[in-house]
N, C-alpha and C positions, 0 to 999 in steps of 0.2 A: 231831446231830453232837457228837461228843465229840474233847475234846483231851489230850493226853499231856502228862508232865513237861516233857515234851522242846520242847512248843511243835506238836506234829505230831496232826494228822488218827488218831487211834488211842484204843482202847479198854483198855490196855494202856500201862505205861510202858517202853521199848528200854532192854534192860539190856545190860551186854557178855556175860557167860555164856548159851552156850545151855543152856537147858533139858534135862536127861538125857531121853533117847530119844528128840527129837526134832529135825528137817531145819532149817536156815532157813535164808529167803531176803529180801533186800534190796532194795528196790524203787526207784529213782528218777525223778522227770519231775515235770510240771508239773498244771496244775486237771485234765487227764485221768484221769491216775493219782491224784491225790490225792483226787479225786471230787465235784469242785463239781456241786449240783443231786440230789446221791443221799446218800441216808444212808451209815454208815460198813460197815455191813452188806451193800450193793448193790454196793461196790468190785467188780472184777474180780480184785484182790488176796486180799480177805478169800472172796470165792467158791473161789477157788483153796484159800487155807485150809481150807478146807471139806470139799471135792471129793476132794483128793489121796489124801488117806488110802483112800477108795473105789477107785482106781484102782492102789491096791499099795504105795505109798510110806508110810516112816514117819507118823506124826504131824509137819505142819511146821507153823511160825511164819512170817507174810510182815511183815517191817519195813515200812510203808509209809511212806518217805520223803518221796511226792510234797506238790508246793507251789504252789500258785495262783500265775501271772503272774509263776513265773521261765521262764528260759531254761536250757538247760543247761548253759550257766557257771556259772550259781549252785545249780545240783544236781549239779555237781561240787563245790563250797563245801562245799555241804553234808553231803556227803559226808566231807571233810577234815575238817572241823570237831566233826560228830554221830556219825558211823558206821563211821570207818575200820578204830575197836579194837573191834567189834563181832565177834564169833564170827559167822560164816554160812558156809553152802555153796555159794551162787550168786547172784549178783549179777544183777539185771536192768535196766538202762540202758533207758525209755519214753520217744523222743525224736520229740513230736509235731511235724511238721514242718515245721511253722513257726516253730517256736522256733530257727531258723537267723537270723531277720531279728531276735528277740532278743541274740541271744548277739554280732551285730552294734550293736547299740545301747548308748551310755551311757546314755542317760536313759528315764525308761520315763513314761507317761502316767498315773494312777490317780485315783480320786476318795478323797476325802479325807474327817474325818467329819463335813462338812456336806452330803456330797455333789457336792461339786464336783471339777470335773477340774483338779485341778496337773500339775505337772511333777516326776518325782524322780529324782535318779540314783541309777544301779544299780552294784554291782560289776560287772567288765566285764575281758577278757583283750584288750592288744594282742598281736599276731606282731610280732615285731623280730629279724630274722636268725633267723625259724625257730624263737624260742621265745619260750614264752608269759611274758608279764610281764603282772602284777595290778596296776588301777588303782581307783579310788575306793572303798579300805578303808581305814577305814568311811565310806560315805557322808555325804552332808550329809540331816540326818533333815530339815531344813523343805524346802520345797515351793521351784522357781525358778521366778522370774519371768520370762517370754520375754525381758524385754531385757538380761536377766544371762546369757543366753546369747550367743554371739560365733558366727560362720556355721559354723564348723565343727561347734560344739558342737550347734546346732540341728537341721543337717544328722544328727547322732547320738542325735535322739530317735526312738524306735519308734512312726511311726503305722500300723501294722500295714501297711504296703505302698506302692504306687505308687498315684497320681491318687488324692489323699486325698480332694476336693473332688466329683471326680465320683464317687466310690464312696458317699460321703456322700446326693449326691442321687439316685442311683439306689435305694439302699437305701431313702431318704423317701421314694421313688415305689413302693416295694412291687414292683420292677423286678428284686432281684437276682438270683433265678434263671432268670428268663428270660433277662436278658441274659448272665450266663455261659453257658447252653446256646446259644445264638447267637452266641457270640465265642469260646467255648473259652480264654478269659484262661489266662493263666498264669500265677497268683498266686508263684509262688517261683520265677524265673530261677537264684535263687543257687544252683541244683543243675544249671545245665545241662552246665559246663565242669567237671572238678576243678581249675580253677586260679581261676575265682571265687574276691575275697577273703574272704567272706562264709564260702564251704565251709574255703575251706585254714584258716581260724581256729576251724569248728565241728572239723576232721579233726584239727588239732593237741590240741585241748581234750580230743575223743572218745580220742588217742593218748596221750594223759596218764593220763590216769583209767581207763581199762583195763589197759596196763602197770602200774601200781604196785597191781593187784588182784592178789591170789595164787589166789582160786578161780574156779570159770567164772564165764562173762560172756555174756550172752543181751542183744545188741543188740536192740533193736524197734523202728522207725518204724511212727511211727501218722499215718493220713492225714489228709487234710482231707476237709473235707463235699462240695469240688468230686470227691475222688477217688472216693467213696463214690458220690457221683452219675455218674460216669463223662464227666463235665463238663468235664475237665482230665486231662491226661499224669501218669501216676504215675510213667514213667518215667526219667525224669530224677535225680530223689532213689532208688527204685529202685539204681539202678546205683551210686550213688555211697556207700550203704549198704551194696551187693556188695564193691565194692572193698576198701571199709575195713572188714570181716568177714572177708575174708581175708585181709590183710594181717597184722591185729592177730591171727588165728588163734581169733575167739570166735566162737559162734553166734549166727546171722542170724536173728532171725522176723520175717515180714512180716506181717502178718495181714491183709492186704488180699485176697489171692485167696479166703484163707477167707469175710471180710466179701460179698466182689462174688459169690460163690454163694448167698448170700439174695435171695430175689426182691425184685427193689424197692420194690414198696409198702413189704413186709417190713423192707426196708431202712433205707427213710427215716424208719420207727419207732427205728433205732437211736442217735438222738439227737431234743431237742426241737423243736416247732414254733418257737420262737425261740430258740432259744439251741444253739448247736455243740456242747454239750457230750452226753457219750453219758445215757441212760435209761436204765433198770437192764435194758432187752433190749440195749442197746449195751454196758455192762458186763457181761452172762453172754455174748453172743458174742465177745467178746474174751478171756473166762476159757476158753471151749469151745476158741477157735483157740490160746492159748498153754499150755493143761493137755497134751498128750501132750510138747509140746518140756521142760517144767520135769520131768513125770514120769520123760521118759527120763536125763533130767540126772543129777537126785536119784538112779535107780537106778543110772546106771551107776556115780557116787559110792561107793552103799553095796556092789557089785559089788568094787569094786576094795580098800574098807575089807575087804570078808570074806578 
């Protein structure tokens, strides 16, 4: 793994001049994207780098933004902050999704460098009358202790979901696939309604940070492992990602129908035996399902430049 100037997952420092005769693209999301568990090489990003050029498109550069254990409020940050005055052609927004119960949380869990698990807060967007106001910048760098939190505040750390406790032992029992094939959980509610608070705060964030882009904008949710497994409703998030791709007038990829056409066995290769995160067959089927959508982009681009 290698690190950039910048603090980022790259082989390369992000400069703001693009490179003469060549496309670029700008990548943002979370450990997905950024490629926790695969080398810098393996990304779904830098394969696309690769690729493109074979399929007609200039020479492109892919900025890879992504960031381990943010949410998309703070790959919107970082955005503002790192990439805004960057030269690029297309923006790609990877908003794994469940990073909705982040983007809902002030405080986030992490282990620390002894390895233990603290408490940290995060930056973090309230809604107030419909627009978004920024809270805990800059964070408190030391770690909190639970009784320095107050019930609201508690209530606003991210233990990645409902029935902490039981999810906890079911896991210890080496139980959890079988019991989501037998309950069909539905790990993410917050996409059932568009008026969940959870959604209207990821839809304002999402409505932010594509309007103030000037080039296109290739939305992607990426599923969960229930989805992958067919274990759980993809449609709910589904639709709510329909909505707000038309609304905001940007392009939609879903890459789930692609993904659910690999046979299963096949499948369940597309990430580890412990760990959710994808394997370098789950990052080339992800580069496979999003290369014709970036190609046609890129050309219709240079289409309208001639």
């Amino acid at each position: 793994m290698q690190v950039n100037e910048q603090g980022f997952r790259a082989d390369r420092p992000f400069v703001r001049a693009r490179t003469p005769g060549h496309r670029r693209v700008l990548v943002f999301g979370d450990s997905f994207t950024a490629g926790d568990a695969v080398p810098n090489r393996q990304r779904y990003t830098d394969l696309l780098e690769t690729r493109l050029p074979d399929a007609g498109t200039p020479p492109v550069e892919f900025y890879n933004f992504g960031l381990s254990s943010t949410g998309t409020d703070q790959q919107y940050l970082i955005w503002r902050e790192f990439a805004r005055d960057i030269e690029h052609d297309l923006v790609v927004i990877a908003v794994f999704v469940e990073n909705i119960r982040r983007v809902a949380a002030q405080f986030r869990p992490h282990r620390d460098e002894h390895g233990i698990e603290r408490i940290y807060a995060k930056p973090y967007f309230r809604l107030e009358n419909d627009a978004l106001r920024l809270c805990h910048v800059p964070p408190r760098r030391e770690p909190y202790e639970e009784h320095e939190l107050d019930a609201a505040q508690a209530a606003a750390v991210d233990q990645g979901g409902r029935f902490l406790l039981l999810r906890k032992m079911i896991t210890r029992l080496g139980m959890r696939d079988m019991v989501q094939h037998l309950t069909q959980y539905q790990p993410l509610p917050h996409y059932d309604s568009p008026a969940t608070p959870a959604w209207r705060l990821m839809r304002a964030i999402l409505t932010q940070w594509v309007r103030a882009l000037d080039r296109p904008v290739v939305l992607m949710p990426l599923p969960l492992p229930q989805h992958l497994d067919e274990t759980c409703d993809a449609a709910p998030y589904q639709a709510r990602f329909a909505e707000l791709a038309a609304e905001l007038g940007c392009r939609l990829h879903d890459p789930l129908p692609d993904l659910l056409r690999i046979a299963p066995a096949t499948r369940r290769r597309l990430r580890w035996e412990t760990d959710i995160h994808f394997t370098p067959a789950g990052h080339d089927a992800l580069a496979r399902s999003l290369e014709p959508v970036v190609a046609a982009l890129l050309g219709a681009q240079l289409a309208r430049a001639s």
